[in-house]
PASEBA-1860 file (N, C-alpha, C; in nm, 3 decimals):
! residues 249
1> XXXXXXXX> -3.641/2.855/-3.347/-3.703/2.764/-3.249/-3.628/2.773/-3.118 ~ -3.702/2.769/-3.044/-3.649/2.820/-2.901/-3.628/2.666/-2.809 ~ -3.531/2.631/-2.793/-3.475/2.473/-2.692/-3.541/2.494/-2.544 ~ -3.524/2.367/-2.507/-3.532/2.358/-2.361/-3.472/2.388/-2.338 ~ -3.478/2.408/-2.189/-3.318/2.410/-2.123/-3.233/2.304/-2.099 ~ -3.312/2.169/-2.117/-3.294/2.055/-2.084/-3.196/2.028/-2.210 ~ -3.278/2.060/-2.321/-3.213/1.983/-2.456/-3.093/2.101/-2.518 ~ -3.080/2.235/-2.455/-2.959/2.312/-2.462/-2.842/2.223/-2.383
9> XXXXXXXX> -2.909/2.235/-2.261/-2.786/2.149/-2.183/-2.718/2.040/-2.255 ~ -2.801/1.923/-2.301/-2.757/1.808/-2.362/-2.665/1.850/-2.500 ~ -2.712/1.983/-2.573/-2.624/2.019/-2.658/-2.495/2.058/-2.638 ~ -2.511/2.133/-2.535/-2.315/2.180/-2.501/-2.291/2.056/-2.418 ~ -2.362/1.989/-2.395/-2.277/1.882/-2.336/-2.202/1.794/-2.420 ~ -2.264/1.746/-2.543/-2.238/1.663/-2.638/-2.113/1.719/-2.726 ~ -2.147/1.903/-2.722/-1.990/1.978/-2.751/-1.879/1.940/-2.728 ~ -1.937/1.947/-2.563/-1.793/1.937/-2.473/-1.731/1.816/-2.485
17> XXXXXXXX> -1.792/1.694/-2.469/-1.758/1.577/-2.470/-1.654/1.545/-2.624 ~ -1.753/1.608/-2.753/-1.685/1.539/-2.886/-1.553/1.641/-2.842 ~ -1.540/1.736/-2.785/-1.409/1.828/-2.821/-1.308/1.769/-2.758 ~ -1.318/1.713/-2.625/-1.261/1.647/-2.533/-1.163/1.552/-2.579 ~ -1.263/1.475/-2.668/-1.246/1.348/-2.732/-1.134/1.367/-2.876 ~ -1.193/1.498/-2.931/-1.100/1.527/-3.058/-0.939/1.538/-2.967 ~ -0.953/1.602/-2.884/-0.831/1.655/-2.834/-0.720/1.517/-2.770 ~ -0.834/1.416/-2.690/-0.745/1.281/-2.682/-0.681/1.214/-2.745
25> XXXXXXXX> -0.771/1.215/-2.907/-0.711/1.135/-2.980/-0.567/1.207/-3.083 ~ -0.563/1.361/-3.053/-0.496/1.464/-3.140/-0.324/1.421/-3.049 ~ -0.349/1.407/-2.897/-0.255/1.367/-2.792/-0.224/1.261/-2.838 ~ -0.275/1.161/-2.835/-0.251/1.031/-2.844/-0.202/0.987/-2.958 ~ -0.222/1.037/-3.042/-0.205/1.029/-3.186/-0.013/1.089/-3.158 ~ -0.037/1.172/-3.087/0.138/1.302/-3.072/0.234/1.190/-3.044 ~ 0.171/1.145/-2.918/0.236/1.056/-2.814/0.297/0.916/-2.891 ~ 0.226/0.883/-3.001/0.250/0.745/-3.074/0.310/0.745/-3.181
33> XXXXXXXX> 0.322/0.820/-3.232/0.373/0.819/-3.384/0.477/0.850/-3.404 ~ 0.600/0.833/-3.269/0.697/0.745/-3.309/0.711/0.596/-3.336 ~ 0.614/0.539/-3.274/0.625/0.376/-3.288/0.528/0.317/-3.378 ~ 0.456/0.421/-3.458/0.329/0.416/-3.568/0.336/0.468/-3.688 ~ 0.502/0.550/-3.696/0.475/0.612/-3.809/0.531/0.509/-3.916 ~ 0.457/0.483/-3.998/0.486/0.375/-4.154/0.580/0.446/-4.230 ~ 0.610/0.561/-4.240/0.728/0.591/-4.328/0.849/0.513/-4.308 ~ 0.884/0.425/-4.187/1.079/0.446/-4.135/1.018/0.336/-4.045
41> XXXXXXXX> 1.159/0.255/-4.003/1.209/0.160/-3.918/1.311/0.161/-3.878 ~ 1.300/0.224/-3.750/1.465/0.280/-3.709/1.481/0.251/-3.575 ~ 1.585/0.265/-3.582/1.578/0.231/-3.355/1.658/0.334/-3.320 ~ 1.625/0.311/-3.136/1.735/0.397/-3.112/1.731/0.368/-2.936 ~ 1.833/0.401/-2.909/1.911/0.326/-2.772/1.875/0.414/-2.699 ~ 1.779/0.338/-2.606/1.656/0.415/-2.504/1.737/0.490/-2.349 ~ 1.786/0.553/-2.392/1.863/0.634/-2.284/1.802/0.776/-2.190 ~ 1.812/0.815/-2.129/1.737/0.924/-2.069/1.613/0.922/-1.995
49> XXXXXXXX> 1.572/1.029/-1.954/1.408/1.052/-1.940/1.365/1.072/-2.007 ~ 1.349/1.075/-2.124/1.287/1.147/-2.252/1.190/0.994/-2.270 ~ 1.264/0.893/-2.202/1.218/0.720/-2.279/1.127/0.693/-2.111 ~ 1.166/0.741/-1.989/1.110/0.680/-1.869/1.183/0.718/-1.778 ~ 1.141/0.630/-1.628/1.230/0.697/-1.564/1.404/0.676/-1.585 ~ 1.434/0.816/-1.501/1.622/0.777/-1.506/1.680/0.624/-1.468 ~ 1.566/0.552/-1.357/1.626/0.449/-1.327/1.590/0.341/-1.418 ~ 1.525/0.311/-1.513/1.499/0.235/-1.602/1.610/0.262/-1.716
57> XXXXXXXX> 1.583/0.379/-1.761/1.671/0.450/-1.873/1.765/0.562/-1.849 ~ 1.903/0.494/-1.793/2.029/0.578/-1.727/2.114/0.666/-1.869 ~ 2.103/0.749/-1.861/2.177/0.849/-1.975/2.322/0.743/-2.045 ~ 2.380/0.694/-1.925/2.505/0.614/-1.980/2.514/0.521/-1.844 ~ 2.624/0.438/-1.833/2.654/0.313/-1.735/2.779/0.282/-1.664 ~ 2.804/0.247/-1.553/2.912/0.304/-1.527/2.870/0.184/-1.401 ~ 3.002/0.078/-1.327/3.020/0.005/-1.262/3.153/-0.006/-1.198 ~ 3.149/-0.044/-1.118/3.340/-0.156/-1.067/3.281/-0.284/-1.033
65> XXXXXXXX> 3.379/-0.328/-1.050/3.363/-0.517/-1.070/3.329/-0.538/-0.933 ~ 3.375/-0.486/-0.850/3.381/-0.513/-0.666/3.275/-0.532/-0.645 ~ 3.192/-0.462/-0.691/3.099/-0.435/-0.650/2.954/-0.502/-0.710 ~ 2.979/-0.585/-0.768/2.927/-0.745/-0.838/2.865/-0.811/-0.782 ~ 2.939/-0.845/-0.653/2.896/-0.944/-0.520/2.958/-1.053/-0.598 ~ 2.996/-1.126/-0.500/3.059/-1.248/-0.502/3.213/-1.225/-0.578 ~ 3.181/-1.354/-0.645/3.326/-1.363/-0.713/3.222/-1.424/-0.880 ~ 3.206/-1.288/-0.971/3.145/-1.238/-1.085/3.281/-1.262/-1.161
73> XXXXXXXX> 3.281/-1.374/-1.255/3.351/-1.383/-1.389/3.312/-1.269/-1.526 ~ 3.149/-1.314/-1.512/3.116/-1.231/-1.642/2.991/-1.135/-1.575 ~ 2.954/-0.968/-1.628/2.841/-0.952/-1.648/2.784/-0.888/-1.742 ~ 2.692/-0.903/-1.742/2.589/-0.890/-1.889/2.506/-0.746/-1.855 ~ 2.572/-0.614/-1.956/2.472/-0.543/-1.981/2.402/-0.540/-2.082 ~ 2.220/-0.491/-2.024/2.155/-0.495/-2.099/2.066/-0.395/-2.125 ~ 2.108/-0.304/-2.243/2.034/-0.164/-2.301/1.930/-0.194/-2.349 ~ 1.836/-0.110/-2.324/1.715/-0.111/-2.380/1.700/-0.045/-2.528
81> XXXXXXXX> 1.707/-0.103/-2.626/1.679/-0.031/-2.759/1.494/0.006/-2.781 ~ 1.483/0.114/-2.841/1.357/0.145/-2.869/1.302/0.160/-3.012 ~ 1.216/0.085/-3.052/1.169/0.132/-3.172/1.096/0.231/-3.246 ~ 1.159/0.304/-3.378/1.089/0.393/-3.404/1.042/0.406/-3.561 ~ 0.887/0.327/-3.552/0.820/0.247/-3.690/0.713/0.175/-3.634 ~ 0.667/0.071/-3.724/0.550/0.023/-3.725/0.637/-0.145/-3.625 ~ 0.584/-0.207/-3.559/0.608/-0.307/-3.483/0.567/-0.392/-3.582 ~ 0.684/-0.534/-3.607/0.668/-0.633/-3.683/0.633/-0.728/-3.607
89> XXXXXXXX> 0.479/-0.788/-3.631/0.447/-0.880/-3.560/0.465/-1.072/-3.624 ~ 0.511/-1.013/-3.769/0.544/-1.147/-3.831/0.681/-1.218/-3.799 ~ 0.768/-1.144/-3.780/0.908/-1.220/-3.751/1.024/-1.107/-3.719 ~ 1.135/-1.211/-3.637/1.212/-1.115/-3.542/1.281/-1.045/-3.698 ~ 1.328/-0.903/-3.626/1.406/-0.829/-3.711/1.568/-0.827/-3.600 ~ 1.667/-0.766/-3.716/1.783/-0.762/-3.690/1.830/-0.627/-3.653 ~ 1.963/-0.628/-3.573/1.975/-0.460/-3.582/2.142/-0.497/-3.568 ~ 2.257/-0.419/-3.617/2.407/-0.423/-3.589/2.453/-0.331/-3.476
97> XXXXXXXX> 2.536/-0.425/-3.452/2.625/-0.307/-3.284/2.770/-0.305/-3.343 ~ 2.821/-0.201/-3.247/2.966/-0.192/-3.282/3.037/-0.080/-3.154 ~ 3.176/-0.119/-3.175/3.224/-0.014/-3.065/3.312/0.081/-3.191 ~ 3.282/0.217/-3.091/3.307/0.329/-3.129/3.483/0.327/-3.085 ~ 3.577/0.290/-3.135/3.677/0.314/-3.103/3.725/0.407/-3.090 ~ 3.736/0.505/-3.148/3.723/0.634/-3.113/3.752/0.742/-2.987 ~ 3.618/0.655/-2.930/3.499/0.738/-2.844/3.537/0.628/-2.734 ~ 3.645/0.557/-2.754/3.686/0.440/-2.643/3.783/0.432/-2.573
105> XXXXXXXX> 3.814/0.433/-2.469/3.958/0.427/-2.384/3.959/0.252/-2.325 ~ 4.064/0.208/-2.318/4.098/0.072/-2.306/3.998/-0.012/-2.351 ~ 3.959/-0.046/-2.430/3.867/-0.125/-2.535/3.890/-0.093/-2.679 ~ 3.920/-0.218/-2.753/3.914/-0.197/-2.914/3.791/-0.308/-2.956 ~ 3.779/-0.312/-3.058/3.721/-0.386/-3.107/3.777/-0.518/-3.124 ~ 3.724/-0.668/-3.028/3.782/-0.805/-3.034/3.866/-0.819/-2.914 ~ 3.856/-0.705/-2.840/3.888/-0.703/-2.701/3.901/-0.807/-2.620 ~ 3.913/-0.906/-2.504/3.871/-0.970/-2.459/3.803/-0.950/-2.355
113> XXXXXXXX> 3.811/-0.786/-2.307/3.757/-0.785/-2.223/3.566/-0.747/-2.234 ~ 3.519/-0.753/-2.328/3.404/-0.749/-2.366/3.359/-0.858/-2.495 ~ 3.210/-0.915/-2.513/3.220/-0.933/-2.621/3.060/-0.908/-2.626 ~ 3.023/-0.930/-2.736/2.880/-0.912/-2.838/2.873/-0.969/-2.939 ~ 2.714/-1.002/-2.953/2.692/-1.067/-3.098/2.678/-0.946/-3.178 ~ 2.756/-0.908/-3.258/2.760/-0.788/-3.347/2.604/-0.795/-3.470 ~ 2.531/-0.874/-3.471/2.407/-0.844/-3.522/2.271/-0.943/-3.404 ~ 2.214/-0.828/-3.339/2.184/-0.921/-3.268/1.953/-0.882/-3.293
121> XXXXXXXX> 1.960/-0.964/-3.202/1.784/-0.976/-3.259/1.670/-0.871/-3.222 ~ 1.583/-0.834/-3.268/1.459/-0.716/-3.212/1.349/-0.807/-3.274 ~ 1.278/-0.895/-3.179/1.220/-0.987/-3.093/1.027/-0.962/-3.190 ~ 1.000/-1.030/-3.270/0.894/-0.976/-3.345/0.785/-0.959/-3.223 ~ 0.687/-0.849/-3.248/0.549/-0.791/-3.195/0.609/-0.675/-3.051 ~ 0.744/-0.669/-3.066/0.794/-0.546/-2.952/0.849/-0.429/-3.032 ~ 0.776/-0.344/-2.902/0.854/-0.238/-2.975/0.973/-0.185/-2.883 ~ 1.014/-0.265/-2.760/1.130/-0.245/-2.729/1.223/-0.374/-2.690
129> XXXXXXXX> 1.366/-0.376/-2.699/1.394/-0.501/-2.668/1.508/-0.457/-2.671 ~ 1.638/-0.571/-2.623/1.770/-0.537/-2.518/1.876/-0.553/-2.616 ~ 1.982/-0.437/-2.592/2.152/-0.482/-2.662/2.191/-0.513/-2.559 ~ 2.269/-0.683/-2.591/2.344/-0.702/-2.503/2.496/-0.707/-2.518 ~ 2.551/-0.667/-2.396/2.694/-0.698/-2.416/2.779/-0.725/-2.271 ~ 2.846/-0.841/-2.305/2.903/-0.932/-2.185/3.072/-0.852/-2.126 ~ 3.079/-0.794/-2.013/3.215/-0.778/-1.965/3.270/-0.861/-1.899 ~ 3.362/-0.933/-1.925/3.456/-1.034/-1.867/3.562/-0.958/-1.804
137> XXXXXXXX> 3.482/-0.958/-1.666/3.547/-0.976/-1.526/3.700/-0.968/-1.509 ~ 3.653/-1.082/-1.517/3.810/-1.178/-1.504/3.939/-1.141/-1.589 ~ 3.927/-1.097/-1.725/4.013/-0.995/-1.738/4.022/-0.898/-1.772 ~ 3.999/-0.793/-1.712/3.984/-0.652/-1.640/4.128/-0.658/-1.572 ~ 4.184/-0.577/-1.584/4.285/-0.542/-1.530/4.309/-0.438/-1.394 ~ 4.349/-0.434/-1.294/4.300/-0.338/-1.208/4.369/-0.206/-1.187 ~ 4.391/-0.165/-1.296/4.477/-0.024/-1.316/4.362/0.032/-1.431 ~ 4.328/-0.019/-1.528/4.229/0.050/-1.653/4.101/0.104/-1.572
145> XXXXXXXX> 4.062/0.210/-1.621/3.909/0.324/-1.628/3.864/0.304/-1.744 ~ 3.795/0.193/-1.788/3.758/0.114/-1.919/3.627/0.219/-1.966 ~ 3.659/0.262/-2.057/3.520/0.388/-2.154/3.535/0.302/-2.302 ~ 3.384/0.277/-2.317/3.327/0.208/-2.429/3.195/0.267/-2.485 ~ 3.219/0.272/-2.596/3.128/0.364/-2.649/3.054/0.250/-2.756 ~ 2.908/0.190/-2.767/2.827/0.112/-2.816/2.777/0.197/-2.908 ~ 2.759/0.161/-3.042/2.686/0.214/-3.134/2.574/0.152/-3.233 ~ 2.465/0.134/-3.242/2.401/0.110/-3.373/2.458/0.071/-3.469
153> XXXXXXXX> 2.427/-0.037/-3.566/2.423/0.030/-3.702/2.354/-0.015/-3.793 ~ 2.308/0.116/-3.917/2.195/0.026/-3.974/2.199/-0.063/-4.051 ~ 2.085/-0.146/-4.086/2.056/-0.260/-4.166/1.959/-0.243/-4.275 ~ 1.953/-0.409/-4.313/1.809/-0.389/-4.349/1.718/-0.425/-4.317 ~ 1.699/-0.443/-4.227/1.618/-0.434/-4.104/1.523/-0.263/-4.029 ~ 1.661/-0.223/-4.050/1.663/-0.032/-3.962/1.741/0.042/-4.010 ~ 1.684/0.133/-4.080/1.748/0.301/-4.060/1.803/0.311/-3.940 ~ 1.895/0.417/-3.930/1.918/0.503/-3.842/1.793/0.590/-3.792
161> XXXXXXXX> 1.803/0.626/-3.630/1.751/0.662/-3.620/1.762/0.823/-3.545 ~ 1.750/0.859/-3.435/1.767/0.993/-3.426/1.871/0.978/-3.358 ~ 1.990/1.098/-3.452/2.154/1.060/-3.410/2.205/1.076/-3.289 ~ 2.142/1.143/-3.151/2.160/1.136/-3.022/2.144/1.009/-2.915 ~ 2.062/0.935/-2.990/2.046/0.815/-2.998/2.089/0.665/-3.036 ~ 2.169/0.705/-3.092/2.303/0.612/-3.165/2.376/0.516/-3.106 ~ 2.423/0.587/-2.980/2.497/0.500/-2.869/2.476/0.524/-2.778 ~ 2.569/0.451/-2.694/2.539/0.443/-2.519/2.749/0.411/-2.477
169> XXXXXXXX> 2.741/0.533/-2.350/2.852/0.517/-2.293/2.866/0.441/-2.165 ~ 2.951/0.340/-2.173/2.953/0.266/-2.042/3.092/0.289/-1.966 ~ 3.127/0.259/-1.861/3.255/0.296/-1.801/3.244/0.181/-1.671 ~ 3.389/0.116/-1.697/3.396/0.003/-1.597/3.531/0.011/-1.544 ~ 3.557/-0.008/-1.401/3.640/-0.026/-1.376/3.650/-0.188/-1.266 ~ 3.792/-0.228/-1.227/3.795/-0.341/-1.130/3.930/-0.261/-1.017 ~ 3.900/-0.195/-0.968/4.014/-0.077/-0.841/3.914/-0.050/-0.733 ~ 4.044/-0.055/-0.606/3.951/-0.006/-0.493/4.050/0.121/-0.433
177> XXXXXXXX> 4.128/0.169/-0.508/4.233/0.236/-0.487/4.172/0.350/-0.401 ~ 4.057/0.449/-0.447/3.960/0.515/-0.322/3.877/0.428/-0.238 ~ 3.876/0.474/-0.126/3.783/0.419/-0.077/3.648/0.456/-0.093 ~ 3.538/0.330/-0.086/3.399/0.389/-0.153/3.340/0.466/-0.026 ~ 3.240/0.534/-0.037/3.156/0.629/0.061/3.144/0.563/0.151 ~ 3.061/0.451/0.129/3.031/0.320/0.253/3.165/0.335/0.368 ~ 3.263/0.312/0.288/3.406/0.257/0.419/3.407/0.411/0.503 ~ 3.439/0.499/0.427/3.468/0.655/0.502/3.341/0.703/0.578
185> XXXXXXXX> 3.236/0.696/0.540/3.119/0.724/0.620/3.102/0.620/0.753 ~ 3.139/0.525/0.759/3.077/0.443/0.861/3.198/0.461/1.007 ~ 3.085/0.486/1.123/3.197/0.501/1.236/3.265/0.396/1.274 ~ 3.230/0.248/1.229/3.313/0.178/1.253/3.461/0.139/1.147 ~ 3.404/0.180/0.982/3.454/0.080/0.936/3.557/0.224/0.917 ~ 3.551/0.354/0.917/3.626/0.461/0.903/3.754/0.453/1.003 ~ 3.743/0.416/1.114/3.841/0.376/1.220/4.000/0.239/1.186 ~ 3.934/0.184/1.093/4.062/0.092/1.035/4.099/0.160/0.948
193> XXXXXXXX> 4.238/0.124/0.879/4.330/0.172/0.805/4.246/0.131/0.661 ~ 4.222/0.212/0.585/4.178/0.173/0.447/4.328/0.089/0.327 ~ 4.243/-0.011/0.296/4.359/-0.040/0.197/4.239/-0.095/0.098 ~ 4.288/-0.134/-0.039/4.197/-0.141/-0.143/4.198/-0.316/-0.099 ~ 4.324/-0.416/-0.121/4.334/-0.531/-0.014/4.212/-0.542/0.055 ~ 4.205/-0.476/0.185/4.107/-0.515/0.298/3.932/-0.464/0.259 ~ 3.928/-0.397/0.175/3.827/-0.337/0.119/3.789/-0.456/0.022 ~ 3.853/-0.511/-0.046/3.823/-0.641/-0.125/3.810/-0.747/-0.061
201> XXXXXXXX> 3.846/-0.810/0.035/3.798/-0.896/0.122/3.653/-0.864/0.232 ~ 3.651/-0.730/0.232/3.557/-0.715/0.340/3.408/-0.719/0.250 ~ 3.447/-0.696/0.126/3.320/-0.679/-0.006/3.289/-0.834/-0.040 ~ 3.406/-0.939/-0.021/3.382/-1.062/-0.081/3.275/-1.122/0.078 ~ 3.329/-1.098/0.208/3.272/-1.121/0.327/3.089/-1.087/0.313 ~ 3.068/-0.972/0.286/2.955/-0.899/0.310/2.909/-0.923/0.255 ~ 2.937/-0.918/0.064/2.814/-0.903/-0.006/2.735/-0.817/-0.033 ~ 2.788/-0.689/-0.002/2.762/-0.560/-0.082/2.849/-0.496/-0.162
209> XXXXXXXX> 2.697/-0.471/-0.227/2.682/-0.447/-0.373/2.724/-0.311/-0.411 ~ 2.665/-0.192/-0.321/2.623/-0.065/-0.385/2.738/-0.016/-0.283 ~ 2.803/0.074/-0.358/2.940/0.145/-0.300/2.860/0.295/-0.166 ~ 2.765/0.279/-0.179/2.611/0.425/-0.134/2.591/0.304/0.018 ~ 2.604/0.195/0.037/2.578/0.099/0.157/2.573/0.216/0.266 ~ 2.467/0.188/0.350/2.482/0.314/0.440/2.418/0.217/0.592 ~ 2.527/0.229/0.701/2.502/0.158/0.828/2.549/0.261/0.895 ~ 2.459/0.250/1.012/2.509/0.381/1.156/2.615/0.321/1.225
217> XXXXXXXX> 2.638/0.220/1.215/2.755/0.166/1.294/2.700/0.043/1.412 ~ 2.568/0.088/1.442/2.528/-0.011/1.569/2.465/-0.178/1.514 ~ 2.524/-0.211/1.358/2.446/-0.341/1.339/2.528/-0.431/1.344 ~ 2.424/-0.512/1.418/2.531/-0.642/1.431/2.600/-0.750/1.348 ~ 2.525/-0.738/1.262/2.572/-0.812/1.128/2.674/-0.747/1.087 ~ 2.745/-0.572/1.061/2.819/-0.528/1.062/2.988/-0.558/1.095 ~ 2.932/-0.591/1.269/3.044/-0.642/1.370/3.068/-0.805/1.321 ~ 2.936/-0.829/1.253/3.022/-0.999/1.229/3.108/-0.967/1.142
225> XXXXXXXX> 3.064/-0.917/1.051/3.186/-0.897/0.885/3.297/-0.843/0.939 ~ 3.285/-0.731/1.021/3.455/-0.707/1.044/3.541/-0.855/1.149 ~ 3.448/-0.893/1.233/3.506/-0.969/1.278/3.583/-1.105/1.171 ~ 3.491/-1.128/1.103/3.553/-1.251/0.998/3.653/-1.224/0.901 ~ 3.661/-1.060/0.875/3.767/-1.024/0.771/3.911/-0.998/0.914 ~ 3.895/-0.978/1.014/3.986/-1.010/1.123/4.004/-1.106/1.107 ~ 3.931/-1.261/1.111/3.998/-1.366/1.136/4.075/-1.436/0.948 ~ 4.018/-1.330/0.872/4.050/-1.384/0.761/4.202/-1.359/0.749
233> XXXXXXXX> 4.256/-1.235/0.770/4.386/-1.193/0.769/4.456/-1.270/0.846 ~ 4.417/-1.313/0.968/4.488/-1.400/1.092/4.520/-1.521/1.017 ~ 4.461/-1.547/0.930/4.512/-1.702/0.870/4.533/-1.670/0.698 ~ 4.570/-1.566/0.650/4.624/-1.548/0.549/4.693/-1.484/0.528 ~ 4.807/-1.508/0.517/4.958/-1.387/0.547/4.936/-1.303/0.427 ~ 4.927/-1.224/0.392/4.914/-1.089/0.281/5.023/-1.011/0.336 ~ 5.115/-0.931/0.235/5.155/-0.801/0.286/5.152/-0.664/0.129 ~ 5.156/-0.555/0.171/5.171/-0.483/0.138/5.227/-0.434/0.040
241> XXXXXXXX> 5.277/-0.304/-0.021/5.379/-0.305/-0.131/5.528/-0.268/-0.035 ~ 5.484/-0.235/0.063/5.612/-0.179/0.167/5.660/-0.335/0.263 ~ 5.584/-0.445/0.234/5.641/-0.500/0.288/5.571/-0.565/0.419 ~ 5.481/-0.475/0.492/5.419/-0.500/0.599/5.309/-0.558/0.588 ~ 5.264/-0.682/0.684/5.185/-0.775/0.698/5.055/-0.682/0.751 ~ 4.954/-0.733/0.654/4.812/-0.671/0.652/4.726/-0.724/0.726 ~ 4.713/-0.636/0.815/4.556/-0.704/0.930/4.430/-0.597/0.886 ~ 4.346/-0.626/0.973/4.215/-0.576/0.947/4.155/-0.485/1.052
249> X> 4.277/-0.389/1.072/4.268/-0.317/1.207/4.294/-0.175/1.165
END
């Protein structure tokens, strides 16, 4: 039997369309079945691009206290864990943390300078949700390059899950012993004598955050901050390790 042309057309069309369609759901199906597959309930600490972007999901973490803003006692990081299983929509599940001592430079486990709830919650009907863990500021010492290594562990709650995934490296320090890019790049602020001292007052003045701060030199808000960390020294005698009285010049 010989077709229209009309009702040929409608046939490869209806081809094209179901093939289209097989192929979406063959993707989609690829794309999901980490967070669908019913065999396993496992997590794993959403690090990389592999999970989103770099700025959502940073490979590892890395701060100085200075750079906090203000005057920061405690702060709270918070990792994104990812699930890899079926999402429990009946009730929160559990998952264990721990530090990798090991894999740690100035941090043990019971530290004071960190703490965590060592079994903490994965939030029922998500399939992603946060490890947290608190660094206390305040004692930080300002000589330590603090490396802490966070790990998983399983329950019964979660398997393990894929072992690259396990932990997360953080690195903290509280030193201004270099100066950050901001101070050496700027034509004004490059012209005073760097000291880690005047660099800590001029950060408590300002209120910046990001050590990357980037000014051409002509803002005026600029000229106020140096001016006030001038008058701050004028009425607070500081000196040096040599002895000599610290201005802001």
């Amino acid at each position: 039997m010989t077709l229209s042309p009309l009702t040929a057309m409608r046939k490869i069309l209806y081809i094209i369309l179901t093939a289209t369609a097989l192929l979406s759901v063959a993707a989609c199906s690829e794309d999901t079945l980490e967070a669908y597959d019913t065999s396993t309930s496992a997590l794993n600490i959403a690090r990389g691009t592999v999970f989103g972007s770099a700025s959502d999901y940073p490979e590892s973490y890395s701060f100085n206290a200075y750079f906090l803003g203000g005057k920061v006692t405690d702060y709270t990081l918070q990792i994104p864990v990812r699930l890899q299983g079926v999402i429990d929509y009946g009730r929160d599940r559990h998952f264990g943390v721990m530090i990798s001592e090991a894999e740690s430079e100035g941090i043990t486990d019971g530290s004071p300078v960190v703490s965590f709830d060592s079994k903490q919650v994965f939030r029922s009907g998500m399939y992603q949700d946060t490890l947290r863990a608190t660094i206390h500021v305040d004692k930080m010492d300002s000589e330590t390059t603090y490396k802490m290594r966070l790990k998983l562990i399983p329950g019964d709650d979660f398997s393990a899950g894929v072992p690259e995934y396990q932990y997360v490296d953080v690195q903290f320090t509280k030193n201004l012993t270099i100066a950050p890019a901001f101070w050496e790049n700027n034509s004004k602020l490059s012209k005073i004598t760097y000291s880690a001292r005047k660099c800590a007052v001029f950060l408590e003045i300002s209120g910046i955050t990001d050590p990357e701060w980037v000014d051409d030199g002509s803002s005026v808000i600029l000229d106020y901050w140096i001016s006030l960390c001038k008058q701050w020294f004028e009425q607070h005698e500081e000196y040096d390790s040599n002895g000599n009285r610290i201005y802001f010049e």
